[in-house]
Biopython code that builds the backbone (N, CA, C, O; Angstrom):
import numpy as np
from Bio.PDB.StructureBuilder import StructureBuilder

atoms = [
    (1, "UNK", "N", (31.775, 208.193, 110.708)),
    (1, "UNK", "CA", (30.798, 207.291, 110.110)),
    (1, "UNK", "C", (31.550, 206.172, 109.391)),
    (1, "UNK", "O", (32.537, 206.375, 108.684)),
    (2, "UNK", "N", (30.989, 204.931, 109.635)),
    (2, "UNK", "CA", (31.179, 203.880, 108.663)),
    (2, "UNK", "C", (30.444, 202.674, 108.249)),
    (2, "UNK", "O", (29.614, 201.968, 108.822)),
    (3, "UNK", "N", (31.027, 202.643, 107.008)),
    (3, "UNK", "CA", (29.691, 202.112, 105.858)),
    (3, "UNK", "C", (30.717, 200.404, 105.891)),
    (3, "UNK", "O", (31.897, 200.055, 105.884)),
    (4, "UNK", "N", (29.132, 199.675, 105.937)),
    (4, "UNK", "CA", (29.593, 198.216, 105.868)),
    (4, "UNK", "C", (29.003, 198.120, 104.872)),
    (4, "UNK", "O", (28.034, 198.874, 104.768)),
    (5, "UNK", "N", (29.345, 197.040, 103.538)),
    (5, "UNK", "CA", (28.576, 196.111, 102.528)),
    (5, "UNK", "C", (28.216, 194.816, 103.446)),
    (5, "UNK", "O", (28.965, 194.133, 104.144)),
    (6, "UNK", "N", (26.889, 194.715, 103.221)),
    (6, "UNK", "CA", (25.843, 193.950, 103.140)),
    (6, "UNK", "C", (25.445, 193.259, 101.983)),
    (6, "UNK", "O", (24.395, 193.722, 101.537)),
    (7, "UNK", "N", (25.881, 192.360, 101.361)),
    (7, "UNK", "CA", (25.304, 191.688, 99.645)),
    (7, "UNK", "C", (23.647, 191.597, 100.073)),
    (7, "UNK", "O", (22.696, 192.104, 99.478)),
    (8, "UNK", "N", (23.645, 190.837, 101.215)),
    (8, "UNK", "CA", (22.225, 190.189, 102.071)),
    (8, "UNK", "C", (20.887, 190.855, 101.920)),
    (8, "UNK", "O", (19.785, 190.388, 101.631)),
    (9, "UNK", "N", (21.334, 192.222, 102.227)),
    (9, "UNK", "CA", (19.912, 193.000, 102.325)),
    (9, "UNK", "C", (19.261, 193.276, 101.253)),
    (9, "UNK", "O", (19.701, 193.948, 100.320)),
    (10, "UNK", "N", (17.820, 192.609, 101.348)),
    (10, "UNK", "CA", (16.671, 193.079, 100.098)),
    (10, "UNK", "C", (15.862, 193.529, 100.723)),
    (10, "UNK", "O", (15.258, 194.114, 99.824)),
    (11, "UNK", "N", (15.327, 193.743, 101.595)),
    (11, "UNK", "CA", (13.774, 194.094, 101.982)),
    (11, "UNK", "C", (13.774, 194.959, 103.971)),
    (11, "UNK", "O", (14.637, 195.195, 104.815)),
    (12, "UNK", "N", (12.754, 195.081, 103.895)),
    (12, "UNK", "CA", (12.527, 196.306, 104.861)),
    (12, "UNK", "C", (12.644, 195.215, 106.189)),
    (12, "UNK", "O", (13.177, 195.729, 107.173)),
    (13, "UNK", "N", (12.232, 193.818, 106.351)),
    (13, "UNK", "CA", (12.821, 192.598, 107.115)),
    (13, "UNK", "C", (14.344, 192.927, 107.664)),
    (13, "UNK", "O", (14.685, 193.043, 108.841)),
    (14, "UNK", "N", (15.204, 193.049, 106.423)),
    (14, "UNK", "CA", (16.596, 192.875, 106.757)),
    (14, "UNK", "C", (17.137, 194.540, 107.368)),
    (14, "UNK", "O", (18.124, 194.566, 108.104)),
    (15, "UNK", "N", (16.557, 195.617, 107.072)),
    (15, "UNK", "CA", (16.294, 196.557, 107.326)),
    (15, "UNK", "C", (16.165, 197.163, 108.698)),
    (15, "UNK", "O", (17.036, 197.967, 109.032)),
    (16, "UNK", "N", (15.051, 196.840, 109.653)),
    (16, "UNK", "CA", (14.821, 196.449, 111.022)),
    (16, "UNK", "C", (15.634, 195.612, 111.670)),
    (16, "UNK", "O", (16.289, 196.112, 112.584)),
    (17, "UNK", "N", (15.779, 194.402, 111.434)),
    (17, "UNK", "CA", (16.912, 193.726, 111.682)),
    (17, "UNK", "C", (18.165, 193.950, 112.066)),
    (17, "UNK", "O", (18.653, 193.716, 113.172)),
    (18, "UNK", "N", (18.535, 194.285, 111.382)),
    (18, "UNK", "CA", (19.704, 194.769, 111.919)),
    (18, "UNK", "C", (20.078, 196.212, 112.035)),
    (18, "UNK", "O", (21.290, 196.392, 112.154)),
    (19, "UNK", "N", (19.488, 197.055, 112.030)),
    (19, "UNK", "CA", (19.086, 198.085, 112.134)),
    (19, "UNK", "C", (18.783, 198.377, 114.117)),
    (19, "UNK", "O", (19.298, 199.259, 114.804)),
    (20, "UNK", "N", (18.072, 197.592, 114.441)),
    (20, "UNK", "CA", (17.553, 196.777, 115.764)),
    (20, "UNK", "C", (19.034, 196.441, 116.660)),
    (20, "UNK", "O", (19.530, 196.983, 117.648)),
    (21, "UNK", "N", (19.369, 195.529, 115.984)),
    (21, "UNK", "CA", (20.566, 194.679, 116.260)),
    (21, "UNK", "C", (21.517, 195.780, 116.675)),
    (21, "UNK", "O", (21.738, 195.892, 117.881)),
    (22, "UNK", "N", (22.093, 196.585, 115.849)),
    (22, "UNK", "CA", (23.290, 197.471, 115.808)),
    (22, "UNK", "C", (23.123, 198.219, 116.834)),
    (22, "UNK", "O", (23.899, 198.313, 117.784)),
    (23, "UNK", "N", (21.699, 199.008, 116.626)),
    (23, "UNK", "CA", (20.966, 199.984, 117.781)),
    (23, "UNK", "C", (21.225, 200.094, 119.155)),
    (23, "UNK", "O", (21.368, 201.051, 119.915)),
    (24, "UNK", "N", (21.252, 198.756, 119.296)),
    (24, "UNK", "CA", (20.876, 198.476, 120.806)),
    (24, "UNK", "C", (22.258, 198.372, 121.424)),
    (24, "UNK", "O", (22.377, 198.299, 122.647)),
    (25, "UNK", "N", (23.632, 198.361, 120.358)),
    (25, "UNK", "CA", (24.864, 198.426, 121.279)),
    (25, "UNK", "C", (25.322, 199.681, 121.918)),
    (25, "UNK", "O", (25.040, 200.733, 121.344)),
    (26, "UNK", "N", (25.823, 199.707, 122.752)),
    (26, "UNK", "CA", (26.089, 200.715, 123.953)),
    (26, "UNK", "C", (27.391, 201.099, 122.966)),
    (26, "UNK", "O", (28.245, 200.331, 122.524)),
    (27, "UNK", "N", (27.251, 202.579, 122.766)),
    (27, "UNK", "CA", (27.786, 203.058, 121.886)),
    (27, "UNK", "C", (27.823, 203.728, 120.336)),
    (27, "UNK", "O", (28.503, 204.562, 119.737)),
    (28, "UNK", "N", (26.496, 202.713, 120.015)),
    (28, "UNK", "CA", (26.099, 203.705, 118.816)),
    (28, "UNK", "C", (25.377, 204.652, 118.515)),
    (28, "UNK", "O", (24.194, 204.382, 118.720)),
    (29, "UNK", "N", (25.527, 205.538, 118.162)),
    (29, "UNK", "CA", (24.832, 206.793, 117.920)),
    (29, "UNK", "C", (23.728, 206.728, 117.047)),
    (29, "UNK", "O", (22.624, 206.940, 117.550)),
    (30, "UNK", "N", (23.801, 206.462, 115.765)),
    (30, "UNK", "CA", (23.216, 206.344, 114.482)),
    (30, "UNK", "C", (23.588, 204.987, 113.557)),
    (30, "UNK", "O", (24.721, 204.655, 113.210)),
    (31, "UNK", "N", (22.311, 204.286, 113.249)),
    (31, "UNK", "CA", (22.503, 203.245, 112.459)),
    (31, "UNK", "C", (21.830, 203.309, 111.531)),
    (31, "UNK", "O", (20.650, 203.431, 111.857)),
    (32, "UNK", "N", (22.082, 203.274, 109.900)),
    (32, "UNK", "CA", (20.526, 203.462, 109.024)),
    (32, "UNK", "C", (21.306, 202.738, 108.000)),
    (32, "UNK", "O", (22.467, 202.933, 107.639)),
    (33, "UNK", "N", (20.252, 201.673, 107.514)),
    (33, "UNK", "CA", (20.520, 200.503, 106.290)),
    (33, "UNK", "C", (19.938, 201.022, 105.371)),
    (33, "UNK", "O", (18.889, 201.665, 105.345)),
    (34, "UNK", "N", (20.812, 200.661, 104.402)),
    (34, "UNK", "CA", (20.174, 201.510, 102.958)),
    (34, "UNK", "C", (20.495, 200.219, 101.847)),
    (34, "UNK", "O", (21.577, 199.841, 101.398)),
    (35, "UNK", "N", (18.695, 199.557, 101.524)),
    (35, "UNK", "CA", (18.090, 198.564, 101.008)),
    (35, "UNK", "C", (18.640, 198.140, 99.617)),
    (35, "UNK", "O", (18.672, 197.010, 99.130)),
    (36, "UNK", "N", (19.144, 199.542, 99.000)),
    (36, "UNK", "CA", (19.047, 199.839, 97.390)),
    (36, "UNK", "C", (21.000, 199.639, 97.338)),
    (36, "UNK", "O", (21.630, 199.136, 96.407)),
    (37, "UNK", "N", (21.563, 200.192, 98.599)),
    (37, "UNK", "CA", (22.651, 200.579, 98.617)),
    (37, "UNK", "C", (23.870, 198.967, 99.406)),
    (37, "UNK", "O", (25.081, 198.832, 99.576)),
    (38, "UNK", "N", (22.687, 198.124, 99.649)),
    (38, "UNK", "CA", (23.037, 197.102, 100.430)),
    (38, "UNK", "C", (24.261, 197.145, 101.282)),
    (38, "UNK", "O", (25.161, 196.305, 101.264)),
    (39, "UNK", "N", (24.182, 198.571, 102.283)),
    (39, "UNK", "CA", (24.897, 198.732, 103.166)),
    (39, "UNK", "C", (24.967, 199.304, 104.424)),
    (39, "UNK", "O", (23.965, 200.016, 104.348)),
    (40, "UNK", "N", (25.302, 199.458, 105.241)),
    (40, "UNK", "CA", (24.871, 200.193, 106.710)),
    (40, "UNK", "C", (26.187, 201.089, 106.806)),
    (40, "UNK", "O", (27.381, 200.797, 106.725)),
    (41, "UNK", "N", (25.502, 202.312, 107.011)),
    (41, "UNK", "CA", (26.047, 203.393, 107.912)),
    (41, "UNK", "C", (26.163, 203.491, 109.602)),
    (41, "UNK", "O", (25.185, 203.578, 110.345)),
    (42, "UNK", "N", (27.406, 203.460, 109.988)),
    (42, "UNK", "CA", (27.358, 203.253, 111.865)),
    (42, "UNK", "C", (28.549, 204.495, 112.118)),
    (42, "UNK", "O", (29.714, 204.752, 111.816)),
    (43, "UNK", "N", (27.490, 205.017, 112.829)),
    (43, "UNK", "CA", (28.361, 205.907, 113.880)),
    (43, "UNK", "C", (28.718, 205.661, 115.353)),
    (43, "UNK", "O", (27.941, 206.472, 115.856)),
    (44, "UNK", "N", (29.185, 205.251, 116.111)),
    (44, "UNK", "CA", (29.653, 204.870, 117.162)),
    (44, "UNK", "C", (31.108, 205.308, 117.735)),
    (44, "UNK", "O", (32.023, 205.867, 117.131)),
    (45, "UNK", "N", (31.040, 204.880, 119.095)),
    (45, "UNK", "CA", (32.083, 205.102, 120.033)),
    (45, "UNK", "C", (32.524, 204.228, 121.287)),
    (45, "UNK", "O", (31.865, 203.215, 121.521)),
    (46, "UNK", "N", (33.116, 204.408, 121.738)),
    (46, "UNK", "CA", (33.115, 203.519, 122.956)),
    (46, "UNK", "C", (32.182, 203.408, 123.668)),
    (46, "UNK", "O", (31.501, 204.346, 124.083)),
    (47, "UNK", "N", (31.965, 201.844, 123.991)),
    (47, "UNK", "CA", (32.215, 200.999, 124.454)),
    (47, "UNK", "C", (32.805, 200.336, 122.928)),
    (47, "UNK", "O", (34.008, 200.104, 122.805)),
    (48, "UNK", "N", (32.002, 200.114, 122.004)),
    (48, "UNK", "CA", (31.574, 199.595, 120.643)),
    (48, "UNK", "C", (32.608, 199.800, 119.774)),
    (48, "UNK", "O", (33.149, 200.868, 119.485)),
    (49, "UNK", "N", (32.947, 198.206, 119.205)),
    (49, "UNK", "CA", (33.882, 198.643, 118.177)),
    (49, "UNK", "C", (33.557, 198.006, 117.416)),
    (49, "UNK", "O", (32.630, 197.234, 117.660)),
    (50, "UNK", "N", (34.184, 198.029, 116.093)),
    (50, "UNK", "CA", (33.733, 197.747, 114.676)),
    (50, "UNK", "C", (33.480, 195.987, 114.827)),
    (50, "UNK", "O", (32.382, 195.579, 114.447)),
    (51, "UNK", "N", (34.299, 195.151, 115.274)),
    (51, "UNK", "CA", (34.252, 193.802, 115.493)),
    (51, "UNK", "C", (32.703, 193.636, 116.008)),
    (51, "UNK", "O", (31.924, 192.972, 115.324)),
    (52, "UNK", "N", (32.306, 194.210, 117.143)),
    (52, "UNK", "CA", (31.011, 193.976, 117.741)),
    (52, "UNK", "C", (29.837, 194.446, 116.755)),
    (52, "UNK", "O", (28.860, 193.698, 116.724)),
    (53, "UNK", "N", (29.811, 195.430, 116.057)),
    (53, "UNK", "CA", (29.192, 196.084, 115.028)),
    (53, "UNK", "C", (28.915, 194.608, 114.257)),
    (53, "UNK", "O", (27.978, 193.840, 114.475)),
    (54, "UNK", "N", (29.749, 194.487, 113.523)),
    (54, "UNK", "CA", (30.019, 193.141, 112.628)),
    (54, "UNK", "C", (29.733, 191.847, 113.264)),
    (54, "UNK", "O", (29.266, 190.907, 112.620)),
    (55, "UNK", "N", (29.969, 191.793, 114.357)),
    (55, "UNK", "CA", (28.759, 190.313, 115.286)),
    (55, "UNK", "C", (27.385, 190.261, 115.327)),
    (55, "UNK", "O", (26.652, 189.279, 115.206)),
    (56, "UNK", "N", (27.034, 191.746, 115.564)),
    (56, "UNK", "CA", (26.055, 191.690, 115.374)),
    (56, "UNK", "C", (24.670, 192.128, 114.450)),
    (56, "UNK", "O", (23.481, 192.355, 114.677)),
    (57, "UNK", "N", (25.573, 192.101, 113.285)),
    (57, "UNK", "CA", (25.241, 192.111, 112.241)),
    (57, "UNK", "C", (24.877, 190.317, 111.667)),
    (57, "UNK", "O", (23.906, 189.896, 111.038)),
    (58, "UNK", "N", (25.948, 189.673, 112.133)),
    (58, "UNK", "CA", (26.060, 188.406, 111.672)),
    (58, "UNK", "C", (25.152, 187.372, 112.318)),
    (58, "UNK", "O", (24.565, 186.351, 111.961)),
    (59, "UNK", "N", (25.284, 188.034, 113.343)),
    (59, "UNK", "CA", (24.047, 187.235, 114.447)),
    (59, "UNK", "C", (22.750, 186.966, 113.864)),
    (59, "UNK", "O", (22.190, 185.895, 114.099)),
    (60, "UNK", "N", (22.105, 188.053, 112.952)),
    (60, "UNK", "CA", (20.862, 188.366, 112.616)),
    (60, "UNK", "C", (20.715, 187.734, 111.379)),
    (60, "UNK", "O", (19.611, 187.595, 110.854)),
    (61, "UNK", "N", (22.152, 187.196, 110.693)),
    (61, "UNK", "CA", (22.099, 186.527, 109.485)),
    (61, "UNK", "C", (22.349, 186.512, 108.271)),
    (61, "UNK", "O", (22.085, 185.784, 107.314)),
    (62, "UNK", "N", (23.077, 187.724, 108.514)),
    (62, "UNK", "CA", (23.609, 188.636, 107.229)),
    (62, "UNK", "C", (25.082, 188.266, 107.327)),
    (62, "UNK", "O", (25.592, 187.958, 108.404)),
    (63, "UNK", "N", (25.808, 188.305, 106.092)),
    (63, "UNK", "CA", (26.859, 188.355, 105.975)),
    (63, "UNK", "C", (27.861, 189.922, 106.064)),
    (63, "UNK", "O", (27.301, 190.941, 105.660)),
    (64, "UNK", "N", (28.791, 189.994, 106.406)),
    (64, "UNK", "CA", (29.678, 191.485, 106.323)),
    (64, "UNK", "C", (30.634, 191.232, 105.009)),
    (64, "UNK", "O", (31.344, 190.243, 105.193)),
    (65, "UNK", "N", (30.832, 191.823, 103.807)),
    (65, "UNK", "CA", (31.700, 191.742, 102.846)),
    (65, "UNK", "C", (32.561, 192.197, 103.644)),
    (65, "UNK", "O", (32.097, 193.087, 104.356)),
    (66, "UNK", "N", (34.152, 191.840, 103.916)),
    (66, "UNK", "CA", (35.209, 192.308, 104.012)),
    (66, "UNK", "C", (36.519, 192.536, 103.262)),
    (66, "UNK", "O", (37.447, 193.134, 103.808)),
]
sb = StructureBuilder()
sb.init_structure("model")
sb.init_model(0)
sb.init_chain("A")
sb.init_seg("    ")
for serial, (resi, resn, name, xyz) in enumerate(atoms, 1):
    if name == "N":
        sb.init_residue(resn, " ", resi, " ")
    sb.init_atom(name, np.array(xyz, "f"), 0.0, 1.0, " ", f" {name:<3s}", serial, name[0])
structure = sb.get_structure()
């Protein structure tokens, strides 16, 4: 498992979002944003690596703290 900071996320909008976003890459197992915690949990594997995780996170409009 790994946890990204998100500053971005307030609401159940940003939530779905990328939640959606992450989901749909070939490779992830489990994605769940936590609103209060302004961060995402990703479990994944190949194909999917953390860079793509983080695109498409960014895609949707959010920033990734690194």
């Amino acid at each position: 498992m790994t946890t990204l900071s998100v500053p971005d996320i307030s609401c159940g909008h940003c939530k779905s979002s990328i939640e959606g976003a992450v989901g749909k890459l070939d490779g992830v197992s489990t994605v769940e944003v936590s609103i209060d915690g302004r961060s995402v949990d990703v479990e994944f594997g190949s194909p999917t690596d953390l860079e793509a995780i983080i695109a498409a996170i960014e895609d949707q409009g959010y920033e990734v703290a690194r």
